[in-house]
SEFI-97467 format. One record per residue: residue number from 1; x, y negated, z negated of N, C-alpha, C in turn. Coordinates in nm, 4 decimals, padded with zeros to 6 digits. Atoms other than C-alpha are relative to their C-alpha. Example, Ala and Ser with C-alpha at 12.3 -4.5 7.8 and 13.67 -1.06 7.14 Angstrom:
(1,(00.0890,00.1190,00.0000),(01.2300,00.4500,-00.7800),(00.0900,-00.1200,00.0000));
(2,(-00.0820,00.1190,00.0060),(01.3670,00.1060,-00.7140),(-00.0770,-00.1090,-00.0730));
This chain:
(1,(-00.1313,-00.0066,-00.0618),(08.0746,-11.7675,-12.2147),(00.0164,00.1376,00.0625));
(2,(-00.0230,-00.0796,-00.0793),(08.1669,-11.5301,-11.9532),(00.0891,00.1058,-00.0464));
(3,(-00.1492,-00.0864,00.0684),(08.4074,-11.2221,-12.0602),(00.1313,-00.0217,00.0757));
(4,(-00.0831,00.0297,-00.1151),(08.7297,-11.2539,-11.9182),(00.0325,00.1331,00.0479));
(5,(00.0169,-00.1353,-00.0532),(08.8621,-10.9796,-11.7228),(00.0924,00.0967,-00.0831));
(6,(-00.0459,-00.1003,00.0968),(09.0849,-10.8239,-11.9736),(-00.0822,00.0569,-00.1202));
(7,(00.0837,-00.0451,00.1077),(08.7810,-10.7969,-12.1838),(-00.0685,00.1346,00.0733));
(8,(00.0772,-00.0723,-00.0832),(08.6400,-10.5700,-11.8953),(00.0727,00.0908,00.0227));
(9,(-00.0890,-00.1051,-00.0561),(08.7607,-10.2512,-11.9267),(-00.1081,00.1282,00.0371));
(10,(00.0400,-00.1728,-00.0443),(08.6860,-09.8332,-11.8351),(-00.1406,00.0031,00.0692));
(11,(00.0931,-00.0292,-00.0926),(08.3332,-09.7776,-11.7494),(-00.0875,-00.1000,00.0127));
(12,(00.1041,00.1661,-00.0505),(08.1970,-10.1668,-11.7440),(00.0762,-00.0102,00.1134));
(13,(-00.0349,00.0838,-00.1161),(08.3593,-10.2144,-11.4211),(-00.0825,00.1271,00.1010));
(14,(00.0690,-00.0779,-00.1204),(08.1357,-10.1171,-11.1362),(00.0637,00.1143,00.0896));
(15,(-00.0649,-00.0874,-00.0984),(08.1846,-09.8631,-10.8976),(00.0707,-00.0516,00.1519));
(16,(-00.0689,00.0739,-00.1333),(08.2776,-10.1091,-10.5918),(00.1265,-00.0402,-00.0612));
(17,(-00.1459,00.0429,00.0952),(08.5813,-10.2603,-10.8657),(00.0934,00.1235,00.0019));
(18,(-00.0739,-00.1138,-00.0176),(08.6397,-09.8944,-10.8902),(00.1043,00.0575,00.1201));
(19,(-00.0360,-00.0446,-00.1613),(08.6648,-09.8221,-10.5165),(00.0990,-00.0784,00.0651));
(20,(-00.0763,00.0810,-00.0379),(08.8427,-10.1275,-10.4287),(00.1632,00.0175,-00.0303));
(21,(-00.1263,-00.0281,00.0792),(09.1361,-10.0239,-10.6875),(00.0316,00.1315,00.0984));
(22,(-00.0373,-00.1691,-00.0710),(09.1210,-09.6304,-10.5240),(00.0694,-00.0450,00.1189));
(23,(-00.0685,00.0235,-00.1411),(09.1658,-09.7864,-10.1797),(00.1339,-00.0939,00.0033));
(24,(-00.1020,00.0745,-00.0148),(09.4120,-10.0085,-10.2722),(00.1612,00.0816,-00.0295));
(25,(-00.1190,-00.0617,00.0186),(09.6656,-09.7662,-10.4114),(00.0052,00.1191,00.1032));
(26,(00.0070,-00.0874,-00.1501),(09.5547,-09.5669,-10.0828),(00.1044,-00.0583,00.0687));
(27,(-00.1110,00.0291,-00.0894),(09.7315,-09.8309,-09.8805),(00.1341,00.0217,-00.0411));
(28,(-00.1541,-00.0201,00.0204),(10.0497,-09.8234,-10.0832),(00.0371,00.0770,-00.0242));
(29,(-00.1163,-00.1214,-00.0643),(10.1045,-09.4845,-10.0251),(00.0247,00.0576,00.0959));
(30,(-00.0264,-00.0229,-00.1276),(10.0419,-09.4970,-09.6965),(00.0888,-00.0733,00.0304));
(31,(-00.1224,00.1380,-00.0266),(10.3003,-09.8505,-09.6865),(00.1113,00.1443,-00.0326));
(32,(-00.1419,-00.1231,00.0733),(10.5214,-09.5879,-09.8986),(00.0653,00.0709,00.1111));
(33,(-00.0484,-00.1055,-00.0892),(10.5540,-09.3348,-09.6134),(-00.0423,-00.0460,00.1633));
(34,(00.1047,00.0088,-00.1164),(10.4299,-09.5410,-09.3071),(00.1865,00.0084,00.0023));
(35,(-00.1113,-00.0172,-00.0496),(10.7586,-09.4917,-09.0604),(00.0277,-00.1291,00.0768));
(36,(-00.0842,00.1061,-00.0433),(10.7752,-09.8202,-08.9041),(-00.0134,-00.1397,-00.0894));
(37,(00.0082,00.1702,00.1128),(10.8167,-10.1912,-09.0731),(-00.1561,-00.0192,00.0252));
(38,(00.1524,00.1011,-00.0903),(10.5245,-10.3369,-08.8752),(-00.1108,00.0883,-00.0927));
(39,(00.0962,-00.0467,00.0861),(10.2806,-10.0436,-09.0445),(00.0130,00.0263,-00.1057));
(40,(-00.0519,00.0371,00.1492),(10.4526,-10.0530,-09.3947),(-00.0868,-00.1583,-00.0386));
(41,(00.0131,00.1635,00.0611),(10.4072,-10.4552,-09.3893),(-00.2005,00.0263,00.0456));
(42,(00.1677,00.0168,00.0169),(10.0219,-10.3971,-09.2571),(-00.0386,00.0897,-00.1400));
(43,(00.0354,-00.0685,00.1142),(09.9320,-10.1002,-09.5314),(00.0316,-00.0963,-00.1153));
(44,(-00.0143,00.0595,00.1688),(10.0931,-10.3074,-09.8274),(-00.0738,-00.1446,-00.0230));
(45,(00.1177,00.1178,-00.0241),(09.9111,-10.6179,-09.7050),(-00.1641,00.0279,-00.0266));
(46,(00.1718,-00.0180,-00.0236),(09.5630,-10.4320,-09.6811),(00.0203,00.0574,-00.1843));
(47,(00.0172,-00.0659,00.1679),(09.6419,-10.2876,-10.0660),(00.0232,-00.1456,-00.0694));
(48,(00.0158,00.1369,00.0227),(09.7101,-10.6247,-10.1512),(-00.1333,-00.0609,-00.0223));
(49,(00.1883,00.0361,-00.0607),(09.3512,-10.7316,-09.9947),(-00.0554,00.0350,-00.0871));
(50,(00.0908,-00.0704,00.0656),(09.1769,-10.3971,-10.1615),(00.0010,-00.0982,-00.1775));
(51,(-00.0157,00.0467,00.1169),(09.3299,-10.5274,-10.4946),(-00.0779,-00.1214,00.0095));
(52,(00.0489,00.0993,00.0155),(09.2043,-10.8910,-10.4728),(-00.1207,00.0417,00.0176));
(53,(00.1733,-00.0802,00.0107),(08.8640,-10.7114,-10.3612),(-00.0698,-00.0206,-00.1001));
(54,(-00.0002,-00.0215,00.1369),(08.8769,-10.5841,-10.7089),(-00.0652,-00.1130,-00.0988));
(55,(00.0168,00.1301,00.0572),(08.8845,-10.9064,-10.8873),(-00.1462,-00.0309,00.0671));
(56,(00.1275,00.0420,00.0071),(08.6266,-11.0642,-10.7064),(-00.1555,00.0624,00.0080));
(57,(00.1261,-00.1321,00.0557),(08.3708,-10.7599,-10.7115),(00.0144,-00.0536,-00.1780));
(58,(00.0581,-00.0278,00.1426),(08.4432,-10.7712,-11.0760),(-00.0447,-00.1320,-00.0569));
(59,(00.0488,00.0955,00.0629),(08.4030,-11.1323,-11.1247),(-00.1053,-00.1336,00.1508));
(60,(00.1213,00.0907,-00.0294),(08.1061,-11.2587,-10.8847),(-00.0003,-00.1700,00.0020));
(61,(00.0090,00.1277,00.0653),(08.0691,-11.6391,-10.8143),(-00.1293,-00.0533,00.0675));
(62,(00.0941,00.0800,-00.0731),(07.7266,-11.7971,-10.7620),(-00.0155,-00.0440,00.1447));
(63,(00.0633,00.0943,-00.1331),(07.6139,-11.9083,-10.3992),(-00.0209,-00.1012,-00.0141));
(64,(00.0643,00.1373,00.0410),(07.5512,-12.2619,-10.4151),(00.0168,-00.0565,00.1144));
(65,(00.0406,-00.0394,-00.0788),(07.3429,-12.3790,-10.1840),(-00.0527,00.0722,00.1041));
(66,(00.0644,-00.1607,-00.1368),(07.1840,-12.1975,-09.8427),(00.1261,-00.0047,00.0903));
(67,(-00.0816,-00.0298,-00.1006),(07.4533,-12.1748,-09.6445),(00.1522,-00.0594,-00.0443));
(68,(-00.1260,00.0348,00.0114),(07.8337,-12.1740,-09.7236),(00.0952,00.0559,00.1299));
(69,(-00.0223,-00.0728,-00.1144),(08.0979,-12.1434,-09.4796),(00.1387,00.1095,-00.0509));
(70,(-00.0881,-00.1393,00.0539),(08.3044,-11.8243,-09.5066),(00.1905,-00.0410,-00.0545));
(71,(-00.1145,00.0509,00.0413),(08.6089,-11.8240,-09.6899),(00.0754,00.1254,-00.0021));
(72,(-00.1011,-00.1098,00.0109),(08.9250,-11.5471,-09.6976),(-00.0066,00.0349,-00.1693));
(73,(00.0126,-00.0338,00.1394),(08.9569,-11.3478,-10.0125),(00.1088,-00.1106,-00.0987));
(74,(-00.1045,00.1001,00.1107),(09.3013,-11.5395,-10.0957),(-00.0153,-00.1683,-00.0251));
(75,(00.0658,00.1050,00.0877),(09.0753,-11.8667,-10.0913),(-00.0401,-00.0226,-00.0751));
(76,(00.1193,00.0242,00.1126),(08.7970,-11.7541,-10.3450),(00.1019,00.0848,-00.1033));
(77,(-00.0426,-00.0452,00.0974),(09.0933,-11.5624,-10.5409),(00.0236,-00.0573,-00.1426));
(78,(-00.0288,00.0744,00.0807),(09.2063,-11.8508,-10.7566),(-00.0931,-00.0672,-00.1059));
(79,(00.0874,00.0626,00.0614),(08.8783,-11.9843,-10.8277),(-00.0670,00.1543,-00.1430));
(80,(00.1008,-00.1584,00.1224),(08.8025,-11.6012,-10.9956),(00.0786,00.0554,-00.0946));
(81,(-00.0615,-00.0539,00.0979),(09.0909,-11.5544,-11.1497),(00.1741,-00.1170,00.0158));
(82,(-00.1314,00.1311,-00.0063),(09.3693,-11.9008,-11.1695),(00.1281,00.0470,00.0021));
(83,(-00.1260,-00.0383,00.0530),(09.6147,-11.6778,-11.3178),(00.0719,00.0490,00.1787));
(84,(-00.0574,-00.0444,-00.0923),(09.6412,-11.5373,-10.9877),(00.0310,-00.0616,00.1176));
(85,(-00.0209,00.1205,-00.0892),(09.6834,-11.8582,-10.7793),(00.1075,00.0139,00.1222));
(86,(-00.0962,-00.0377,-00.0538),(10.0109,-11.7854,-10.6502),(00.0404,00.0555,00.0940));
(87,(00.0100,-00.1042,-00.1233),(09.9767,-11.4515,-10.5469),(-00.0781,00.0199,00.1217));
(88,(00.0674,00.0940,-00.0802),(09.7046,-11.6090,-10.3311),(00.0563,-00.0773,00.0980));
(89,(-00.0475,00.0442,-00.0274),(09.8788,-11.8147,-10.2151),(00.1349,00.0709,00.1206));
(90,(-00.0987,-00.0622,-00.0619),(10.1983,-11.5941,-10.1212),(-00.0445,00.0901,00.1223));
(91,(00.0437,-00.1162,-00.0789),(09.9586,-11.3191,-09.9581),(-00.0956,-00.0689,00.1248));
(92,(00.0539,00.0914,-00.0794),(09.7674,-11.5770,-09.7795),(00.1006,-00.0115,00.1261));
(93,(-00.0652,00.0586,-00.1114),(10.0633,-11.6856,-09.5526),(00.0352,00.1415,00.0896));
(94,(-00.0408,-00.1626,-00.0827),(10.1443,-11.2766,-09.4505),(-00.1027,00.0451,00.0161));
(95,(00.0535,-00.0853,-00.0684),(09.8303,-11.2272,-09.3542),(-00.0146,-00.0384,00.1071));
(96,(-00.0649,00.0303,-00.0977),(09.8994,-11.4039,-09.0526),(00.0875,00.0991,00.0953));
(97,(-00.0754,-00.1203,-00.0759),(10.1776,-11.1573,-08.9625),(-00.0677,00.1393,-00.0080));
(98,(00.0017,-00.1399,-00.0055),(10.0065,-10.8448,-09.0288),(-00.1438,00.0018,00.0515));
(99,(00.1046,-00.0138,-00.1137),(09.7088,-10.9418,-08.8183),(00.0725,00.0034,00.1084));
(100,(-00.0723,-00.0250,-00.1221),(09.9871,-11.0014,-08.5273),(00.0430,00.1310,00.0110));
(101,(-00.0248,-00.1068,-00.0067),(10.0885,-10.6739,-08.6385),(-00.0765,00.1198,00.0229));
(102,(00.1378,-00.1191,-00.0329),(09.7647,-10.4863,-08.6266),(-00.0545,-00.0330,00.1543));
(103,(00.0112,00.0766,-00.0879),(09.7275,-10.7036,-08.3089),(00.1242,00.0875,00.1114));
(104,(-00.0425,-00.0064,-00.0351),(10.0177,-10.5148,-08.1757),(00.1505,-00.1312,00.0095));
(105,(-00.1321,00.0988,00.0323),(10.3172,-10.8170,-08.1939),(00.0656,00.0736,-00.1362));
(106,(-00.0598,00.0176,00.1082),(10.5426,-10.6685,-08.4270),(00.1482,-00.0108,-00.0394));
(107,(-00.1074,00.0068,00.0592),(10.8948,-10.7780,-08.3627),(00.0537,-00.1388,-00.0797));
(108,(-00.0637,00.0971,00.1531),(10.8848,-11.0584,-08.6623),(00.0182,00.0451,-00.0620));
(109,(00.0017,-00.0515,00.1324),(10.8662,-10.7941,-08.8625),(00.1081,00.0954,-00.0228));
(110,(-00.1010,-00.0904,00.0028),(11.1773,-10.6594,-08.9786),(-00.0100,00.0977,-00.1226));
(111,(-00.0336,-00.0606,00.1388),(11.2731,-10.3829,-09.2361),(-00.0099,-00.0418,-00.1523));
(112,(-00.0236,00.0615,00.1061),(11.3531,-10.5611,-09.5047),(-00.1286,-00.0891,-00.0252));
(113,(00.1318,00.1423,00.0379),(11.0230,-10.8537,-09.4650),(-00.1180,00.1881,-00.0551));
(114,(00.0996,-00.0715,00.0484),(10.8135,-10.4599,-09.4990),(-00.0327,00.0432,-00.1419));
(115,(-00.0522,-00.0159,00.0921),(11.0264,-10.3582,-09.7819),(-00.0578,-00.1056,-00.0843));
(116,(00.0400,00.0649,00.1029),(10.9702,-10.6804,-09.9660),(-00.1764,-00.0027,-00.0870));
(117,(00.1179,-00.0195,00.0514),(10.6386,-10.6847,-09.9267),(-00.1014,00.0951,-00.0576));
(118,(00.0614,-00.1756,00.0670),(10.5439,-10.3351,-09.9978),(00.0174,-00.0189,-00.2138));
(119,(-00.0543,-00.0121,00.1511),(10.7643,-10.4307,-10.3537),(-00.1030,-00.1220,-00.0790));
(120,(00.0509,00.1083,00.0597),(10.5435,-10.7330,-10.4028),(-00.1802,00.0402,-00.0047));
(121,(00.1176,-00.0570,00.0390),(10.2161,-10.5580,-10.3368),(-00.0152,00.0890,-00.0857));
(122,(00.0320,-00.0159,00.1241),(10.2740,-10.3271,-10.5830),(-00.0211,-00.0414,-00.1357));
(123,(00.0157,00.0354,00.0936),(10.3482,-10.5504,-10.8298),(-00.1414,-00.0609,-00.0040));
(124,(00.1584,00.1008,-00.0150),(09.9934,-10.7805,-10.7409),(-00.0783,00.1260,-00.0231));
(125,(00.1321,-00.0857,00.0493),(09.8037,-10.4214,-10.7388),(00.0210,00.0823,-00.1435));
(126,(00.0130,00.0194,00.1734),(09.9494,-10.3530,-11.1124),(-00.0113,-00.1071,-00.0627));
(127,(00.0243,00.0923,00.0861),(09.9210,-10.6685,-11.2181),(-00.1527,-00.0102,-00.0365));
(128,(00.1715,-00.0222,-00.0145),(09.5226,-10.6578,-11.0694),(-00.0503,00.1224,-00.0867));
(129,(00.0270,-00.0796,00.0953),(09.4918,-10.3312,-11.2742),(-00.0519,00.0013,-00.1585));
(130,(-00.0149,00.0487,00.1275),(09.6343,-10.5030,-11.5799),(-00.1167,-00.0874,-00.0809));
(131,(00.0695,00.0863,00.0077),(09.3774,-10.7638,-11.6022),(-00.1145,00.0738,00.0339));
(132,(00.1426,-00.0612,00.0288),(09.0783,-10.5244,-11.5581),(00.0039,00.1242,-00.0791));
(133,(-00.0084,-00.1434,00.1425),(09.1967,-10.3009,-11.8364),(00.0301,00.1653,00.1033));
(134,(-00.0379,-00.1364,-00.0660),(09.2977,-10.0039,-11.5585),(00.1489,00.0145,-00.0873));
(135,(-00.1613,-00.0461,00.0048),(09.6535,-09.7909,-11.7026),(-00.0113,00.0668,00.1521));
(136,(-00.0953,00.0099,-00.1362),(09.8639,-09.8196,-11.4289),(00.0662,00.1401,00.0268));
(137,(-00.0434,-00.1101,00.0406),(10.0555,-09.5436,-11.3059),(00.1560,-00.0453,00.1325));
(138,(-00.1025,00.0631,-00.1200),(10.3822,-09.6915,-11.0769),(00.0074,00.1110,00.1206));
(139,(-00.0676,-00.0764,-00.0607),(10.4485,-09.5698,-10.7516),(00.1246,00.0697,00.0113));
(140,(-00.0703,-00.0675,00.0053),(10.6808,-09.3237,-10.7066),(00.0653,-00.0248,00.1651));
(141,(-00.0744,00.0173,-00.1674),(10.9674,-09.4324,-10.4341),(-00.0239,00.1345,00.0677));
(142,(00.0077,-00.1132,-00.0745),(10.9494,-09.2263,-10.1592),(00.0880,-00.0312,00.1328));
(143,(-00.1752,00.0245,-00.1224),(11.2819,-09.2198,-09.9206),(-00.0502,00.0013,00.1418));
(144,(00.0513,-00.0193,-00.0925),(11.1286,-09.2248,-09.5964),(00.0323,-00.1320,00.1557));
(145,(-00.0296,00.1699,-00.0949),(11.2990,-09.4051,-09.2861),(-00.1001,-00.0155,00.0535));
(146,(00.0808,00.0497,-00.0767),(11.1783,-09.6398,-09.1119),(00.0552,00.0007,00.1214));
(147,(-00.0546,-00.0211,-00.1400),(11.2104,-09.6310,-08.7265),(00.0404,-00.2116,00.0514));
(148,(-00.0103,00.0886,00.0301),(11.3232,-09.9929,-08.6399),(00.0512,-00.1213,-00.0337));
């Protein structure tokens, strides 16, 4: 039987699990202090990403067969970790907007849709923490308008 990932803590998790976590609380302090919605809602989206990274770096799933066809992280998330189905699910449909947004399109994106999501990627990149035995350390608001 496989460990689960709360069994996987401090220095059993690789250095890519490692890196994935570093970059992920990269984006959300760049979301923290980005000045407009549109690059708030991309940064907390890509820390989002890094986080799910995480997970599946730390939990690997067989190839089966020669040739599969490519799948998004918030497809193969559920299968690596169920608990996190949801948030899969939720982060799945915004990454849609924050490719239009990195794409340049960004008046869907208001204040408040950056805000939320900034508040919801932190929680998904402590929750992703939680579950590979990382202590967390919360962001620290940071007052910073947005232009917008």
């Amino acid at each position: 039987m496989s460990p689960r990932l709360s069994d996987t803590q401090g220095p059993r998790l690789s250095p890519a699990v490692r890196a994935h976590l570093a970059d992920s609380r990269s984006c959300l302090a760049e979301a923290t202090t980005a000045r407009t919605p549109a690059s708030r809602y991309v940064s907390a989206h890509l820390a989002a990403l890094r986080a799910a990274a995480a997970i599946l770096a730390a939990r690997p799933r067989p190839m089966e067969g020669r040739r599969r066809r490519l799948r998004s992280a918030w497809e193969l998330l559920p299968e690596a970790e169920p608990q996190l189905a949801e948030w899969a699910a939720y982060f799945s449909v915004s990454a849609a907007k924050r490719a239009a947004a990195e794409a340049g399109v960004v008046r869907g994106i208001s204040r408040a849709d950056a805000d939320e999501l900034l508040a919801d990627a932190e929680t998904f990149v402590t929750t992703v923490e939680s579950l590979l035995g990382i202590p967390t350390q919360p962001q620290l608001p940071v007052d910073v308008p947005l232009a917008g």
